[in-house]
Gaussian input, Z-matrix of N, CA and C with variables (Angstrom, degrees):
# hf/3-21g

backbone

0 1
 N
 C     1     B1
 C     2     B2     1     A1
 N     3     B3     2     A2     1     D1
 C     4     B4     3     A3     2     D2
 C     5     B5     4     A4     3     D3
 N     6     B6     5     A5     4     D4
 C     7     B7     6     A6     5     D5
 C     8     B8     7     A7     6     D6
 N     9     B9     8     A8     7     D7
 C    10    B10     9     A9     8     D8
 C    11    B11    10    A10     9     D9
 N    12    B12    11    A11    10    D10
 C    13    B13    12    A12    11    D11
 C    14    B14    13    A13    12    D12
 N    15    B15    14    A14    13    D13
 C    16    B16    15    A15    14    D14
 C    17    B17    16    A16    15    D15
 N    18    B18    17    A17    16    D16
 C    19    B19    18    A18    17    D17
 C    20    B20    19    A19    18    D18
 N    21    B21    20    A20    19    D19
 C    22    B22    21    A21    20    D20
 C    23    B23    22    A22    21    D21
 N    24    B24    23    A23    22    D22
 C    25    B25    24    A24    23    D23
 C    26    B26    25    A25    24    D24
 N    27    B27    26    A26    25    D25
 C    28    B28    27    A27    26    D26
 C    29    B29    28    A28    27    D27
 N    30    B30    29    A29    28    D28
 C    31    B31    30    A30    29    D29
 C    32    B32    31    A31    30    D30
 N    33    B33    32    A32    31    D31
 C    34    B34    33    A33    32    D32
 C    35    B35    34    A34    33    D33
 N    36    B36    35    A35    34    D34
 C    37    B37    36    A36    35    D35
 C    38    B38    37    A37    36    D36
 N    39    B39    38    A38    37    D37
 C    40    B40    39    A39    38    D38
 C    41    B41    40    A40    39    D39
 N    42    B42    41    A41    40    D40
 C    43    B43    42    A42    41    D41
 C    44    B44    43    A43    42    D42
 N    45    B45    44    A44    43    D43
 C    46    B46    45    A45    44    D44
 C    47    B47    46    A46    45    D45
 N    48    B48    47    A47    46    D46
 C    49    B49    48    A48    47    D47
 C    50    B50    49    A49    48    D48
 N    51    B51    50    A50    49    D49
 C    52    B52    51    A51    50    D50
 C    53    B53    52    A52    51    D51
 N    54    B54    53    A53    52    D52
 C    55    B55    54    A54    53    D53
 C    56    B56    55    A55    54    D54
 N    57    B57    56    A56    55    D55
 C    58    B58    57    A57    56    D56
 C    59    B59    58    A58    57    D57
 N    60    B60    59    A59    58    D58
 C    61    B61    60    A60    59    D59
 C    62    B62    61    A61    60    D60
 N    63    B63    62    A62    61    D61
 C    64    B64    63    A63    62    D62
 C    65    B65    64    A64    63    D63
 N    66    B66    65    A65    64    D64
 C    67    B67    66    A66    65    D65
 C    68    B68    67    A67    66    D66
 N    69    B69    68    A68    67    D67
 C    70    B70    69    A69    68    D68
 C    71    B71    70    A70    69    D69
 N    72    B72    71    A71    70    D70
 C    73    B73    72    A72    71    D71
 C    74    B74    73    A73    72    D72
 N    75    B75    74    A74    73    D73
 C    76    B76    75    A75    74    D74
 C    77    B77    76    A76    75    D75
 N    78    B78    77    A77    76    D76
 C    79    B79    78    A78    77    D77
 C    80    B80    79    A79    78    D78
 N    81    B81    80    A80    79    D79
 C    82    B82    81    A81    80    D80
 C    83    B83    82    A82    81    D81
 N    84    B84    83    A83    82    D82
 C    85    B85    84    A84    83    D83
 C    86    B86    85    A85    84    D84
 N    87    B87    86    A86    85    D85
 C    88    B88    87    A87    86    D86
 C    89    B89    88    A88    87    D87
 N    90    B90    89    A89    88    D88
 C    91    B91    90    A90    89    D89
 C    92    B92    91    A91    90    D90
 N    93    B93    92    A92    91    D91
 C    94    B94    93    A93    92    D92
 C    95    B95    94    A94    93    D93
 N    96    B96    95    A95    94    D94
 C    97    B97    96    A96    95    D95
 C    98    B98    97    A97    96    D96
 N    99    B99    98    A98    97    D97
 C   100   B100    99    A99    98    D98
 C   101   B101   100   A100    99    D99
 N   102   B102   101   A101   100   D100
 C   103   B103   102   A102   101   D101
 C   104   B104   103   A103   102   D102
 N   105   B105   104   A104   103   D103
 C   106   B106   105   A105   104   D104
 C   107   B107   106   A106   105   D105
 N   108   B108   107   A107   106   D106
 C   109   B109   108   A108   107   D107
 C   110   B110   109   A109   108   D108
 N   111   B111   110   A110   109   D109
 C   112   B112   111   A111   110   D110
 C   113   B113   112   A112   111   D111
 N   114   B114   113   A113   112   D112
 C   115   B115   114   A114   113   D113
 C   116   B116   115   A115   114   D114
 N   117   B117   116   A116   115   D115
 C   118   B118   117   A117   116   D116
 C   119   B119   118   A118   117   D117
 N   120   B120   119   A119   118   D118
 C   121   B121   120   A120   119   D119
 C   122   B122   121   A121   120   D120
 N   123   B123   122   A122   121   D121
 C   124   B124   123   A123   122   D122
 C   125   B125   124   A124   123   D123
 N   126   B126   125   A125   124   D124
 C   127   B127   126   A126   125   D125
 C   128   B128   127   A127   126   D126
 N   129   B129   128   A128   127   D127
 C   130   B130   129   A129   128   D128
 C   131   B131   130   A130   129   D129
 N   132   B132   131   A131   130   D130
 C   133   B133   132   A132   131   D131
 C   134   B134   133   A133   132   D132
 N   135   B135   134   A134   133   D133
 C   136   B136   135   A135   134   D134
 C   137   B137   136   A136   135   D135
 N   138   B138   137   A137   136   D136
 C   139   B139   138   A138   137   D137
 C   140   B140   139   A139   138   D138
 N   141   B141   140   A140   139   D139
 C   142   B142   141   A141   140   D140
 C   143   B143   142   A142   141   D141
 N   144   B144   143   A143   142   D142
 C   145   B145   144   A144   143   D143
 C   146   B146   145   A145   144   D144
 N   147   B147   146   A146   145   D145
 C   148   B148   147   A147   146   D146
 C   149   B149   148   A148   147   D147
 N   150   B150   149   A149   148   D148
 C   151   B151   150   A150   149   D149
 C   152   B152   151   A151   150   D150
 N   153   B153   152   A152   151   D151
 C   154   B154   153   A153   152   D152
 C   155   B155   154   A154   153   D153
 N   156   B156   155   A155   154   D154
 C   157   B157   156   A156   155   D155
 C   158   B158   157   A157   156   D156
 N   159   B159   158   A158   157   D157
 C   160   B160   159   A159   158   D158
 C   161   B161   160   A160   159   D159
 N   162   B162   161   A161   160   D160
 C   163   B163   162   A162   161   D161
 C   164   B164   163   A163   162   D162
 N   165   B165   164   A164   163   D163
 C   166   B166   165   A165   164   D164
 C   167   B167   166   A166   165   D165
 N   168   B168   167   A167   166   D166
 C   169   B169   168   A168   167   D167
 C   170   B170   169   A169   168   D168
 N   171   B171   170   A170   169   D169
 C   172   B172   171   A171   170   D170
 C   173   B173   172   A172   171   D171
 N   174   B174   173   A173   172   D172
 C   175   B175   174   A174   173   D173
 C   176   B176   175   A175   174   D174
 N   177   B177   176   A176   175   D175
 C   178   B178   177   A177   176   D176
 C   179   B179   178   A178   177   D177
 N   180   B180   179   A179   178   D178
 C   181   B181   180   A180   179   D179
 C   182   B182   181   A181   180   D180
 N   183   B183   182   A182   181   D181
 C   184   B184   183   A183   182   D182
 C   185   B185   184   A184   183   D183
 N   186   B186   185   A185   184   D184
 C   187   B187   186   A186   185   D185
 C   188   B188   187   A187   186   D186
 N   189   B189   188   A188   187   D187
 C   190   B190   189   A189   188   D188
 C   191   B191   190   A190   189   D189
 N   192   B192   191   A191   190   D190
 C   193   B193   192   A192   191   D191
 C   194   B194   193   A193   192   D192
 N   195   B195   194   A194   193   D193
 C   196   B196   195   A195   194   D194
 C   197   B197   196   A196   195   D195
 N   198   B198   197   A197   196   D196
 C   199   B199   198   A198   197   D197
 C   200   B200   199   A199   198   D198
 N   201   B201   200   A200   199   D199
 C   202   B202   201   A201   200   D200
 C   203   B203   202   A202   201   D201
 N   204   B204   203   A203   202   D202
 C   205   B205   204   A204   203   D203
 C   206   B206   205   A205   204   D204
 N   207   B207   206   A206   205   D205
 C   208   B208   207   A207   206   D206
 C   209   B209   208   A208   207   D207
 N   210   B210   209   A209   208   D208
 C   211   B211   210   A210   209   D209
 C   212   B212   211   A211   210   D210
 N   213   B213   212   A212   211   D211
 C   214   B214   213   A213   212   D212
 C   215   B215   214   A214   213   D213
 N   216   B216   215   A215   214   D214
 C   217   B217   216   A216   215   D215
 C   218   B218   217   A217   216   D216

   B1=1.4532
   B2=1.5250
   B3=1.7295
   B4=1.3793
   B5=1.9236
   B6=0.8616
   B7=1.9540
   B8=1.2769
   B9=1.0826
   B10=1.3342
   B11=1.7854
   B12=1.2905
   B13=1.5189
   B14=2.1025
   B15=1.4326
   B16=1.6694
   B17=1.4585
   B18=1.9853
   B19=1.2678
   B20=1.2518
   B21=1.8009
   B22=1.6104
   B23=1.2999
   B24=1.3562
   B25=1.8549
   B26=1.7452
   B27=1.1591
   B28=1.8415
   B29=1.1867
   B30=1.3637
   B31=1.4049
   B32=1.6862
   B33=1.5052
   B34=1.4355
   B35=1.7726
   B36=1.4209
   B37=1.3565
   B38=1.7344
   B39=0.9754
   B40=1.3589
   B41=1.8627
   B42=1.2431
   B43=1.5877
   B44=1.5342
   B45=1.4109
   B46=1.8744
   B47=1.2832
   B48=1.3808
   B49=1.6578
   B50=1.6070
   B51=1.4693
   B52=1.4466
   B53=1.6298
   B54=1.1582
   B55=1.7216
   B56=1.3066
   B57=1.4923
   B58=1.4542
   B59=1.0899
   B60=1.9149
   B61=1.3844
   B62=1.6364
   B63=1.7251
   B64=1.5388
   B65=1.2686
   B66=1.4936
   B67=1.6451
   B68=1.3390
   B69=1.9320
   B70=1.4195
   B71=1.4091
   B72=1.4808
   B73=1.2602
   B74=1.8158
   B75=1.3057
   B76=1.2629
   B77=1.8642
   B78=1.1292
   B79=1.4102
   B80=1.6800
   B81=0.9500
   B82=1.5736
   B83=1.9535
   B84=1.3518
   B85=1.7945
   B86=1.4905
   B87=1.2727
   B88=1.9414
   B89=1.7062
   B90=1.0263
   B91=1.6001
   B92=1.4352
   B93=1.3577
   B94=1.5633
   B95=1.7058
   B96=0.9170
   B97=1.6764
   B98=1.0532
   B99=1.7362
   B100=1.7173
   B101=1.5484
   B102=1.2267
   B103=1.6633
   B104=1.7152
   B105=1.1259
   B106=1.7905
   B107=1.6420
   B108=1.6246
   B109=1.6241
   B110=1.7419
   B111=1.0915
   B112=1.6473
   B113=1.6806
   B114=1.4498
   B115=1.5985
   B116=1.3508
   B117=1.3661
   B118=1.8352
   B119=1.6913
   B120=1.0615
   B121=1.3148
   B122=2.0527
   B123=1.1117
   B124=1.2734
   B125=1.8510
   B126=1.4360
   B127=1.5999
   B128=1.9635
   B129=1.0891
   B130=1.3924
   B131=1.8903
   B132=1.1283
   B133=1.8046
   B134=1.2746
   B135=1.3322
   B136=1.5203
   B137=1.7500
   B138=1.4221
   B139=1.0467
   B140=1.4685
   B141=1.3219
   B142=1.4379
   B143=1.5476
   B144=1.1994
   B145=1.7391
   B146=1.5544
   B147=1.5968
   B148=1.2017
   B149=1.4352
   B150=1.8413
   B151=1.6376
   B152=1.6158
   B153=1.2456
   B154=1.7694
   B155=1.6071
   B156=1.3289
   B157=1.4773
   B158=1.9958
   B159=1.3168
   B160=1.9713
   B161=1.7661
   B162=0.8761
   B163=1.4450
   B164=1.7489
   B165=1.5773
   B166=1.8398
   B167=1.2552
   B168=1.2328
   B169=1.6925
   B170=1.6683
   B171=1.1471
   B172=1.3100
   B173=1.5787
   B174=1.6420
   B175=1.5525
   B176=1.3877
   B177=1.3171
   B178=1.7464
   B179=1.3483
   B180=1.1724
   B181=1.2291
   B182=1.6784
   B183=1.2226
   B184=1.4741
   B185=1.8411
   B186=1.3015
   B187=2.0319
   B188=1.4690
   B189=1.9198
   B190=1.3014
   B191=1.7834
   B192=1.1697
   B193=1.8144
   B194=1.3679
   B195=1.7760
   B196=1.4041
   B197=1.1849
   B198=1.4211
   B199=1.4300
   B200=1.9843
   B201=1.0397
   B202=1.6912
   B203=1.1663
   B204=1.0837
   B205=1.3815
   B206=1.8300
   B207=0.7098
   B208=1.5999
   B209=1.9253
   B210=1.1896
   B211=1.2434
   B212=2.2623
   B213=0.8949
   B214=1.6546
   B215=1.6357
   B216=1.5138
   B217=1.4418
   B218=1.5388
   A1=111.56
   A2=112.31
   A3=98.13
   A4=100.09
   A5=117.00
   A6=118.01
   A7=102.01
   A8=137.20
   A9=114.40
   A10=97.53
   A11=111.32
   A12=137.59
   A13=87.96
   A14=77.46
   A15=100.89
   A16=118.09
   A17=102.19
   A18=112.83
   A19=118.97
   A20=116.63
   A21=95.47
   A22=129.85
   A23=111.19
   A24=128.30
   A25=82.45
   A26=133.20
   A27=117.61
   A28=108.65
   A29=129.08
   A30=115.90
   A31=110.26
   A32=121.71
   A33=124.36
   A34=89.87
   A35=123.74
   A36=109.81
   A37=118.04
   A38=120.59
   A39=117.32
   A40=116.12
   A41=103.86
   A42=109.35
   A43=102.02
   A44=114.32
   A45=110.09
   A46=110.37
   A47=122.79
   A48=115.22
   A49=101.14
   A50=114.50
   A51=128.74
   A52=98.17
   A53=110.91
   A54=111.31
   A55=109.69
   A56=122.22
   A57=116.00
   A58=148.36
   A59=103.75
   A60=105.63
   A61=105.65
   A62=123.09
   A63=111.07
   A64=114.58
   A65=107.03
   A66=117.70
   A67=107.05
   A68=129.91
   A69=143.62
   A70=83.61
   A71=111.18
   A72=106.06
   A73=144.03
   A74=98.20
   A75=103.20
   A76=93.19
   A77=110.31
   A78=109.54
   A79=105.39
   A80=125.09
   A81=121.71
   A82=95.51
   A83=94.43
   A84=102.36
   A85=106.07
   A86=103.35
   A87=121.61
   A88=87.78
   A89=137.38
   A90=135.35
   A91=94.11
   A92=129.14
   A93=130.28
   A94=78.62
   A95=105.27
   A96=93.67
   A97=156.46
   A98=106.39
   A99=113.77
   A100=125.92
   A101=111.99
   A102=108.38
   A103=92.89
   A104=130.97
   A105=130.27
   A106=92.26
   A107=125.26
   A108=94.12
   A109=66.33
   A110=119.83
   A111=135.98
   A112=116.13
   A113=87.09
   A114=112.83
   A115=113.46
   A116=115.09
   A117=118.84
   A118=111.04
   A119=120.85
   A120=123.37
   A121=95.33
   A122=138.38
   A123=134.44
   A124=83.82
   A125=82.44
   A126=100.42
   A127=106.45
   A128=99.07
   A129=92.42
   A130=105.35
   A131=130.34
   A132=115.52
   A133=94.06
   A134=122.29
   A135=119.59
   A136=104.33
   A137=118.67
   A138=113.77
   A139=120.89
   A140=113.55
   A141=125.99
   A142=96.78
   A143=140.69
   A144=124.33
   A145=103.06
   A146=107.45
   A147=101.05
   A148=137.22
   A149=109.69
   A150=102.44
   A151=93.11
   A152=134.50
   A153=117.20
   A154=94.95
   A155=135.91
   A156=100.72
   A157=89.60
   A158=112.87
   A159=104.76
   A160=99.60
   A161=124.96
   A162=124.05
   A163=113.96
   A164=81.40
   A165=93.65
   A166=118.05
   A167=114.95
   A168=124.02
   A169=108.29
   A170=123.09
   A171=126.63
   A172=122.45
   A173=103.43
   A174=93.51
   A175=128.41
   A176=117.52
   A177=113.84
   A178=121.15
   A179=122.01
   A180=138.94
   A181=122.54
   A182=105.32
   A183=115.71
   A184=100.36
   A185=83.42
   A186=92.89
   A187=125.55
   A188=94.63
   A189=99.12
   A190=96.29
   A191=110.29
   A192=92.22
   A193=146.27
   A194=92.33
   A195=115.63
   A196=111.34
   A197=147.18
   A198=156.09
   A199=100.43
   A200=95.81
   A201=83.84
   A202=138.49
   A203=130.20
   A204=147.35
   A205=102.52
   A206=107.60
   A207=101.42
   A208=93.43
   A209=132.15
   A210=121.88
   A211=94.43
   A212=85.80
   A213=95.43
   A214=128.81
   A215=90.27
   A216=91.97
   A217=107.98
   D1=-46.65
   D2=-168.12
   D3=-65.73
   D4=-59.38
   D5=170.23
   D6=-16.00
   D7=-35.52
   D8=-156.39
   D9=-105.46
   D10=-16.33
   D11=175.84
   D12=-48.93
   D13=-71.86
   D14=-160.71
   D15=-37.89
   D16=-43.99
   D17=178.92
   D18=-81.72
   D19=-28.02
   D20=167.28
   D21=-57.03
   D22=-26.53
   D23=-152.00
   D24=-92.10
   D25=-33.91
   D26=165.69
   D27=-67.94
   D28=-39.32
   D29=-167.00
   D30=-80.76
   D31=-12.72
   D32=179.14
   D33=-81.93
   D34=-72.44
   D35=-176.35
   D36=-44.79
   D37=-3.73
   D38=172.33
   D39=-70.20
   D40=-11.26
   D41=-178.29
   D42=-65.16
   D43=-24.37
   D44=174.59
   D45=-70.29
   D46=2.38
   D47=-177.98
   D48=-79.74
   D49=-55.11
   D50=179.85
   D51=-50.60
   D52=-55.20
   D53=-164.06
   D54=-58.71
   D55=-41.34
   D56=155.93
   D57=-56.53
   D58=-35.01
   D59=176.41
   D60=-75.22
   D61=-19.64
   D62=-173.20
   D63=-79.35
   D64=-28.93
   D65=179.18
   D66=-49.77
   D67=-45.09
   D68=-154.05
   D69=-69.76
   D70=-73.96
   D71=-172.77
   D72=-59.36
   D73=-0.76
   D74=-174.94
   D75=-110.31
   D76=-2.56
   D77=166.13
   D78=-89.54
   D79=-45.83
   D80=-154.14
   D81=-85.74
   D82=-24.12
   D83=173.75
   D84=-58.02
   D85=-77.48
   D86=172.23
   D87=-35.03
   D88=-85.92
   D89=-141.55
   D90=-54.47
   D91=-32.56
   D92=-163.06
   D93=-77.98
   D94=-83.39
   D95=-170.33
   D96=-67.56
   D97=1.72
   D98=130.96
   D99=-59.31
   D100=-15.28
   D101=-168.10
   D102=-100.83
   D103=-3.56
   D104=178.03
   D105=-100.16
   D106=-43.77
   D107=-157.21
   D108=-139.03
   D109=115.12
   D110=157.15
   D111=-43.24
   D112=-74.42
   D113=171.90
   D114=-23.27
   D115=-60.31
   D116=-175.82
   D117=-80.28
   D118=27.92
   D119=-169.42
   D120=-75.65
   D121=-6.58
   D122=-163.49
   D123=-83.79
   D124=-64.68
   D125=-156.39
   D126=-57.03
   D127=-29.68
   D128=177.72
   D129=-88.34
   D130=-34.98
   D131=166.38
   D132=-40.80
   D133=-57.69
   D134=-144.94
   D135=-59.92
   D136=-51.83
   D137=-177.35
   D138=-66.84
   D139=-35.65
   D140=-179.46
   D141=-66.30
   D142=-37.76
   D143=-171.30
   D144=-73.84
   D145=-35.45
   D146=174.47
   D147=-62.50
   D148=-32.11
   D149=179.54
   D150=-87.40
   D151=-22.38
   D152=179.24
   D153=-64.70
   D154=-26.57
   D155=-157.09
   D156=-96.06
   D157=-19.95
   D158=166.56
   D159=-67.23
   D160=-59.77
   D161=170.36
   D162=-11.89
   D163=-77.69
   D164=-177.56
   D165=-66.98
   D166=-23.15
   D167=165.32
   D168=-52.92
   D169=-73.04
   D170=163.05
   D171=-18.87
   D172=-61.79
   D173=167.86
   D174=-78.22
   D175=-10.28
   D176=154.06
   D177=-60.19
   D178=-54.29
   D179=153.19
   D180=-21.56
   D181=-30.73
   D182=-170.20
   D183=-97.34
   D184=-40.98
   D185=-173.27
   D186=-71.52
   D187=-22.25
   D188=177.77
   D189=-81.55
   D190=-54.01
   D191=177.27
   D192=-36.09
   D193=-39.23
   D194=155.38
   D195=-52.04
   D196=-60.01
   D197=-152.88
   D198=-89.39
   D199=-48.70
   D200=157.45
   D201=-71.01
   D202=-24.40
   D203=157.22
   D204=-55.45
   D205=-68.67
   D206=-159.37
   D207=-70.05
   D208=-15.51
   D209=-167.63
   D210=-96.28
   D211=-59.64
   D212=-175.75
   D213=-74.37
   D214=-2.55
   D215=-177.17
   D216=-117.02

């Protein structure tokens, strides 16, 4: 039982794999498109802080399950 404890609570912290790989990409996206139109550089931080911080939400989200799992179960 506890094994199987162990392996759910890795597979919930695994939601930081996605959260990293979307963060990379929504950074290197934004950088492509400050370097084509300068000018809109406000409007694009603005949106880009916004999907990294739903992004990183997601992988908290994942860690706290993980961390509940192994404590409550």
């Amino acid at each position: 039982m506890e094994a199987l404890i162990a392996i759910g609570a890795g597979i919930a912290v695994l939601a930081g794999i996605g959260a990293g790989v979307g963060i990379g990409i929504a950074t290197a996206k934004s950088a492509e498109a400050i370097a084509r139109q300068p000018e809109a550089e406000g409007k694009i931080s603005k949106n880009f802080i916004l999907g990294c911080a739903l992004a990183e939400a997601t992988a908290i989200y994942g860690f706290i399950i993980g961390v509940l799992i192994i404590f409550f179960l």
